[in-house]
Each structure stands twice: as structure tokens, then as C-alpha cells.
Wavefront OBJ file of the C-alpha trace (Angstrom):
o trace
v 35.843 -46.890 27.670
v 34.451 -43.461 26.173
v 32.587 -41.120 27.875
v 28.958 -40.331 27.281
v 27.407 -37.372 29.020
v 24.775 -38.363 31.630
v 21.498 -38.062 30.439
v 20.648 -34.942 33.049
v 23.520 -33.111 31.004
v 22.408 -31.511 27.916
v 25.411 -31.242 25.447
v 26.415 -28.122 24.265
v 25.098 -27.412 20.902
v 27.181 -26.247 17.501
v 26.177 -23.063 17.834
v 27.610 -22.021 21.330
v 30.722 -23.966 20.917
v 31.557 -21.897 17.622
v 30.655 -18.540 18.986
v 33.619 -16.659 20.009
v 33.635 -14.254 23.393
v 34.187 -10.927 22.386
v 35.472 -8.546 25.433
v 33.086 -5.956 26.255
v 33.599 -2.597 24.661
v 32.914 -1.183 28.969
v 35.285 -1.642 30.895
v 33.922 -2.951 34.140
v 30.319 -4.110 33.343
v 30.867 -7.693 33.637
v 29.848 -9.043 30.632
v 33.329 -9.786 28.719
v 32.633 -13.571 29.247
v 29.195 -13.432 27.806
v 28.859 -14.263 24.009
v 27.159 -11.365 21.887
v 24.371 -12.297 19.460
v 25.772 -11.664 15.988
v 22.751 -11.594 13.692
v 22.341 -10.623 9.925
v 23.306 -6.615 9.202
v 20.208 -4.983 7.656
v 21.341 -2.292 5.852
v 18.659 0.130 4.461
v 17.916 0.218 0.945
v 19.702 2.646 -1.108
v 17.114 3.529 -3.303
v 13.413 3.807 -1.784
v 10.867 1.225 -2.593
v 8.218 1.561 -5.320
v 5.066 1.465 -3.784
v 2.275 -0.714 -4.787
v -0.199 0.883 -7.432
v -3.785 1.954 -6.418
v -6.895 1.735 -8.813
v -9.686 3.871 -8.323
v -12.904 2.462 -9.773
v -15.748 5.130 -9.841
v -18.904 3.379 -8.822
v -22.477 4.825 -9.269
v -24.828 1.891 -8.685
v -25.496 1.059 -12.300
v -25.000 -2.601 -13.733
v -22.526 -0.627 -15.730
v -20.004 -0.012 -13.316
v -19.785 -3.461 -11.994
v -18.105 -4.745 -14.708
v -14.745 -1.912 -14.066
v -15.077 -3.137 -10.356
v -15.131 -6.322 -10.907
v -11.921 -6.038 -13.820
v -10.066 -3.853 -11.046
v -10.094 -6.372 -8.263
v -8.590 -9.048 -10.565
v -6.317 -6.624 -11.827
v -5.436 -5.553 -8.094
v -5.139 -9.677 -7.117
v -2.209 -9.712 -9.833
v -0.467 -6.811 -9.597
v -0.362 -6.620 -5.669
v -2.508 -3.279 -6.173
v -5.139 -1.690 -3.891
v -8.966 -0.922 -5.274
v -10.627 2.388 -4.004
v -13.755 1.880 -5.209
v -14.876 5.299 -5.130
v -18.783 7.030 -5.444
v -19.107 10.277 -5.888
v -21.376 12.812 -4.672
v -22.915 15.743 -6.533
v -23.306 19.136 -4.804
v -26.397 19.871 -3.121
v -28.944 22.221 -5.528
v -28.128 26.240 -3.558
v -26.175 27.361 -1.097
v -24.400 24.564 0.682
v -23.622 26.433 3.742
v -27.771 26.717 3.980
v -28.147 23.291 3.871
v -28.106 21.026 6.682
v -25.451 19.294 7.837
v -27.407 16.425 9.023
v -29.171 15.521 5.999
v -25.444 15.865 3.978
v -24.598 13.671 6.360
v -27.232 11.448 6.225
v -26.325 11.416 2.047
v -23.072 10.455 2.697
v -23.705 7.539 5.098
v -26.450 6.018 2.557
v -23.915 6.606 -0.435
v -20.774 4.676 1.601
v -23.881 1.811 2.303
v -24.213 1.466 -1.415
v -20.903 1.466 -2.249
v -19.665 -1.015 0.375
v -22.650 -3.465 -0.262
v -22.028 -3.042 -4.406
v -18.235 -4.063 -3.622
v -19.037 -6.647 -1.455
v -20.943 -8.301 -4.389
v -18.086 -8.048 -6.422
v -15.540 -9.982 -3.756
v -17.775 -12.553 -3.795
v -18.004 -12.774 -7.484
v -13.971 -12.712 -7.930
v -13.031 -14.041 -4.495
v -10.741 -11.317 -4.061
v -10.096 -10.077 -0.529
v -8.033 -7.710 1.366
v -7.616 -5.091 -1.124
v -9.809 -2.667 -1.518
v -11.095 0.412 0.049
v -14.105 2.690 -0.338
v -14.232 6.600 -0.965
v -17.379 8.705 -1.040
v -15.860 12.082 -3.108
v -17.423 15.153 -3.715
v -17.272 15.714 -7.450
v -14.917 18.101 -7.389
v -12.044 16.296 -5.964
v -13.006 13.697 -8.381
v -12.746 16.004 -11.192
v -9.724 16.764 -10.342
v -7.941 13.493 -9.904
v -10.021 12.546 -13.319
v -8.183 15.631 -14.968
v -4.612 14.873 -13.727
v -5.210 11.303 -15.661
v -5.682 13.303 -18.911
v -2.757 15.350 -18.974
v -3.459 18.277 -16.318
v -0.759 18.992 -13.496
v -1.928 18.093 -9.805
v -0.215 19.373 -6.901
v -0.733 18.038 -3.675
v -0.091 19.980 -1.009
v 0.430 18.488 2.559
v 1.946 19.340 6.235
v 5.012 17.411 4.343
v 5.556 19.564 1.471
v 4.068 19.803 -2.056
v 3.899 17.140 -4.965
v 3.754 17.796 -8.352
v 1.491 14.872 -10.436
v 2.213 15.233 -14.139
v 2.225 13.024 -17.329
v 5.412 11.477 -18.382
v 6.870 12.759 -21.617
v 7.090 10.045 -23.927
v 10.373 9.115 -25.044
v 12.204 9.761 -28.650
v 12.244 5.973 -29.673
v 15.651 4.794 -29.373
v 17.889 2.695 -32.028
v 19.318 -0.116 -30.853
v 22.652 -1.066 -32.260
v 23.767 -4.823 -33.520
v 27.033 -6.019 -31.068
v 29.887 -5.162 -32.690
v 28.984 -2.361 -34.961
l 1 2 3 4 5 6 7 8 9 10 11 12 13 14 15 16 17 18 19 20 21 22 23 24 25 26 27 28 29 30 31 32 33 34 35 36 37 38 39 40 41 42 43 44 45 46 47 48 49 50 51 52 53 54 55 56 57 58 59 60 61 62 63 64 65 66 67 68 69 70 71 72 73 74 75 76 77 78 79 80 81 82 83 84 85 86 87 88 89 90 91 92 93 94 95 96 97 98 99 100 101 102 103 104 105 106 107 108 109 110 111 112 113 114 115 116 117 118 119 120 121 122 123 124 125 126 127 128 129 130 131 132 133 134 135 136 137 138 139 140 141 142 143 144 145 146 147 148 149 150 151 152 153 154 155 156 157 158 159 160 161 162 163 164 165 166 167 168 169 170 171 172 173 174 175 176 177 178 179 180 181
């Protein structure tokens, strides 16, 4: 007759009968009969990873802009990208260390109201969801992002160092040669 295992014994599965002990690399700590989990090596990737691209949409409020917003977030859906839809703010008229700071403030909250509820509209047109963001800019930082895009260096200076944004040079057009030649 054969032996089956009673059914209070569980058997011992594939996976623990195949594992090998390894002795312990301590001497003295006891666990030389225990098996070690061995587990996939993750080794870090040589080269680092290309970050997803961002698209900043400038959005004032007219029927004008929702068509860019509206382009972006599709855009964004296929390329794995991130929207910043972005409104800008003009300087106050004088000196803007007269003015107050609660009405500036008060400007800023209405504009980020605006902008929010304007992209909101535009989700719900494409069904997009997760990737965007909202930015209420002063016009000069605008300006200058806006100036980097047509051809003038940006350098961004941080507690991590300093990074230099400028065009690509475009490349001599190469010849390609048949095989063989």
C-alpha cells in the first residue's frame, strides 16, 4: 500500500523542497538551518530615466484658449505628459511694495478659481484625468520661460546647483550609405 499524508498534514510545497540551506555568514546566530529568501537582483539603471514631458498651456479665460487646453490634455493622455495649465498675472499699475498684500492676494486666489474651473471644463470635455496641474505666474516668469522656447538661454538656479536650458543645434544632415559600398 502507498502512503498518503493525513489530511491534518499539509505537504511540503515545490518551492521549499528546492530551496537549498545556505550556512549563515555569523557564526553563532542560529540561523544556518533557516532557508534565505533569494529574490530577483535589481540592479539600478545605468543610464538615468527620461522623464515624462510637461506642457504648459497659458490660459486667460477667452474661448480662445480652450481650444490649446483642450489639444494639450489629449496630447498629455498619449504621450504620458503632464498639463500645467498656467494663467498669468500682470503687475499691479505703481509701486508694488505700496500695494496691499491682501488684495494681491485676493487676485491671485480669484485667478487660480478661474483657471481651475476653465480646466475642469476641459476634463470633462476630453475625459482626461490625472494629469494636469495649475500655475498662476507673474508675467515675468512667464516671459521668461516663453523666451527660453524661442531660442534664449535659461538658467535655473537651485539649492542643487545650476541648469543651463538652451536650444539644440540642429544637426548637419547625415548621408546614409547603401550596405556594401
Amino acid at each position: 500500500m502507498s502512503e498518503m499524508p493525513s489530511p491534518r498534514e499539509p505537504e511540503p510545497s515545490p518551492e521549499t523542497e528546492l530551496r537549498p540551506t545556505v550556512p549563515s555568514a555569523w557564526p553563532g546566530d542560529g540561523s544556518a538551518d533557516a532557508a534565505p529568501a533569494v529574490g530577483p537582483l535589481h540592479l539600478p539603471p545605468l543610464l538615468p530615466r527620461r522623464q515624462n514631458p510637461w506642457l504648459i498651456v497659458e490660459v486667460d479665460g477667452s474661448a480662445a484658449a480652450h481650444g490649446p487646453l483642450v489639444w494639450a490634455l489629449r496630447e498629455a493622455a498619449r504621450r504620458e505628459a503632464t498639463v500645467v495649465a498656467v494663467l498669468v498675472l500682470d503687475e499691479p499699475a505703481g509701486d508694488p511694495l505700496e500695494g496691499s498684500g491682501r488684495l494681491l492676494l485676493r487676485a491671485r486666489l480669484s485667478a487660480q478659481e478661474r483657471l481651475e474651473a476653465q480646466v475642469l471644463r476641459a476634463i470633462g470635455e476630453t475625459g482626461v484625468h490625472g494629469r494636469t496641474r495649475t500655475a498662476v505666474l507673474d508675467r515675468p516668469v512667464f516671459e521668461a520661460l516663453t523666451a527660453a522656447t524661442r531660442g534664449a538661454d535659461l538658467v535655473v538656479v537651485g539649492t542643487h546647483g545650476k541648469t543651463l536650458l538652451r536650444q539644440a543645434v540642429p544637426r548637419p544632415p547625415t548621408h546614409r550609405l547603401a550596405r556594401g559600398a
